[in-house]
C-alpha positions in Angstrom: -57.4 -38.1 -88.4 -58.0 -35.9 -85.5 -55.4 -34.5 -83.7 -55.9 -32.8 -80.1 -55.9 -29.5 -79.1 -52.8 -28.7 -76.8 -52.9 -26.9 -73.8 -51.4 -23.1 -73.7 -47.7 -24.3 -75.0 -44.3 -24.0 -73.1 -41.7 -21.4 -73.9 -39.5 -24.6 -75.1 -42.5 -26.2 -77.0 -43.3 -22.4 -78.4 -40.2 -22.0 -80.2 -39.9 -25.8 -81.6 -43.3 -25.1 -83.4 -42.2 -21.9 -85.1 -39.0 -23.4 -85.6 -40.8 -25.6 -88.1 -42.0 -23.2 -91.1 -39.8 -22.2 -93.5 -38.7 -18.2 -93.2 -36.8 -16.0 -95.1 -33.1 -15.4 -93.7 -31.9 -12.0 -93.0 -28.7 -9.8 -91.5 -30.3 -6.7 -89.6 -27.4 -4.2 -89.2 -26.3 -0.7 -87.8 -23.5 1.4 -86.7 -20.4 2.7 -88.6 -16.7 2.3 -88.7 -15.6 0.2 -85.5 -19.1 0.8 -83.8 -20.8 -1.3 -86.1 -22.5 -4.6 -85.2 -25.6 -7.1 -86.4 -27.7 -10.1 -85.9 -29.9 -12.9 -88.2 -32.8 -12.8 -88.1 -35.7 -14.4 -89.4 -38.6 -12.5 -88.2 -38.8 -9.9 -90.8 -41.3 -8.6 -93.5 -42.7 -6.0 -95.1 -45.2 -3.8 -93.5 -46.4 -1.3 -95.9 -45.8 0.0 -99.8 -47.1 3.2 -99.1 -44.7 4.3 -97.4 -42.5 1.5 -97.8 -41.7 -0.2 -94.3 -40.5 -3.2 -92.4 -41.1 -4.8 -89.6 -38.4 -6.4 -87.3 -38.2 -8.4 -83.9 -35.1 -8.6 -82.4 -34.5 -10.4 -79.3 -33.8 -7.9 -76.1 -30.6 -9.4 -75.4 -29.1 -8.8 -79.1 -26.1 -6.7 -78.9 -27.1 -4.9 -81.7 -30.2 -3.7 -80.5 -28.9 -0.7 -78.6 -26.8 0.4 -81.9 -30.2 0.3 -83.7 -32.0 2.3 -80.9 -28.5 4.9 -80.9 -28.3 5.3 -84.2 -32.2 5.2 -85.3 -31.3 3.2 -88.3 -30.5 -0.4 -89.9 -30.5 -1.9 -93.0 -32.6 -5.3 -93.7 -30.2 -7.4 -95.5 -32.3 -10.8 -97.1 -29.5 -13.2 -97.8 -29.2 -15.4 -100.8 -28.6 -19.3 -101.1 -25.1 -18.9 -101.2 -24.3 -16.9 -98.4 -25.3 -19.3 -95.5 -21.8 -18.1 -93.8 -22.9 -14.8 -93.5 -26.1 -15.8 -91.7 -23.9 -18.2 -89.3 -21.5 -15.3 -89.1 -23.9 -13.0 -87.8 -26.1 -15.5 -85.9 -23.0 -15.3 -83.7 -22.0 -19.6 -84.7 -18.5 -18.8 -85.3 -17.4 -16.6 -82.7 -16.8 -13.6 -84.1 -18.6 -10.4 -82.6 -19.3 -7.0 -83.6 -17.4 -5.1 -86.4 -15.2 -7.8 -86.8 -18.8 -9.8 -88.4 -18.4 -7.0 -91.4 -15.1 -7.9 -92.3 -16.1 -10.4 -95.1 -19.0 -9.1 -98.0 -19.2 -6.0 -99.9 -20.6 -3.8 -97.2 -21.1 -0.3 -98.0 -23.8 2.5 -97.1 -26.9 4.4 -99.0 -28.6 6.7 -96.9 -28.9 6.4 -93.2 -25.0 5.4 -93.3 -26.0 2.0 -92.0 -24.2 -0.7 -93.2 -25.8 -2.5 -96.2 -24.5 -5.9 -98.4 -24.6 -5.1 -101.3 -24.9 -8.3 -102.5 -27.7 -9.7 -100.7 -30.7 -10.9 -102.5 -33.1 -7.4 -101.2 -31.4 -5.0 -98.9 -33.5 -2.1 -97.1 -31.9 1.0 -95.8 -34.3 1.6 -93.2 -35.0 4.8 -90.7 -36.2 3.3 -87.3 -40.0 4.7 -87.8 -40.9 3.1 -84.3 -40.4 0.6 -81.3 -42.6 -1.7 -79.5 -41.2 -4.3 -76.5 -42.5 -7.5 -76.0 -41.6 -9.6 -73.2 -38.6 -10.6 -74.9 -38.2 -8.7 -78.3 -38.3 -5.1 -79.6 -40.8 -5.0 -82.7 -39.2 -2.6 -84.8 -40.5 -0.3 -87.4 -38.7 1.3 -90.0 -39.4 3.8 -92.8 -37.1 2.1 -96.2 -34.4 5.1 -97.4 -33.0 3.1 -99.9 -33.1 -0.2 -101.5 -30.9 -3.0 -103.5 -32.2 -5.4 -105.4 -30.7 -8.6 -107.0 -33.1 -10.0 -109.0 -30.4 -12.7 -110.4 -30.4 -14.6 -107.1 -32.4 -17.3 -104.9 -33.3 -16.2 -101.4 -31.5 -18.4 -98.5 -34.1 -19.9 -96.0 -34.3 -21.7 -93.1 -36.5 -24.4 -91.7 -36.8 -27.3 -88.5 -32.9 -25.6 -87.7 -31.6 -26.0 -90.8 -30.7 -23.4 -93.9 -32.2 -24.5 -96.8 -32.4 -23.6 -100.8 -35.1 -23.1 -102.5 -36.4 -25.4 -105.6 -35.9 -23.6 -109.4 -39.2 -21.1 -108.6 -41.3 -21.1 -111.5 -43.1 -18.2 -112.9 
């Protein structure tokens, strides 16, 4: 079967396609105390092992992003299968903004002072390395401080709108 080659897509069409693959679910966050705040996000991965680094988009309009940019840090928080309320939490689905979003999970800090979950799946404590703009995301950079790790959990991800859980993974 052949299927046609589309013309340069639509904003609308743009975002339906990359709705589609399944990604990875995570809470970036920054600030401290009452001037705290974060966002999901699911365009995040690693960049390098040597040093260790992420990479980040967050959308321009995010409320978060100028904490980030104040503070030059943020943790990278990958959620796990059971903590799809966090992600809805933070993806701003149940109306509660700002530090209020930190009120549920064991948030604490490592080393920037950014605010980490501590039970999350992988959590980076990042340093914000560098910045790039796009038309309608910053493409953030950071240097990892300090890491979690729960190796006894299954990541969260989400797919066509939807958060999903993984099968049992085998080795």
């Amino acid at each position: 079967m052949t299927r046609p080659v589309l013309p340069e897509p639509d904003a609308i069409s743009f975002r339906a396609a990359m709705r589609l693959p399944a990604t990875s679910v995570t809470v970036l966050a920054a600030g401290s105390g009452v001037a705290r705040n974060g966002l999901t996000a699911s365009a995040v991965c690693s960049l390098s092992d040597a040093p260790p680094m992420i990479l980040a988009c967050v959308n321009l309009a995010s409320a978060a992003l100028p904490l980030i940019r104040e503070t030059g840090c943020f943790s990278a928080n990958f959620l796990t299968d059971t903590q799809s309320h966090v992600a809805e939490r933070f993806a701003g689905r149940t109306k509660v903004y700002g530090a209020d979003r930190f009120t549920e999970g064991d948030w604490k800090t490592l080393v920037t002072g950014a605010p980490v979950l501590m039970d999350a799946l992988s959590v980076f404590d990042c340093r914000l390395e560098r910045e790039h703009d796009s038309p309608t995301h910053a493409i953030l950079i950071g240097r990892v401080m300090g890491m979690v790790r729960n190796d006894d959990s299954r990541s969260l991800i989400y797919s066509a709108g939807a958060f999903a859980y993984p099968a049992e993974l085998r080795a």
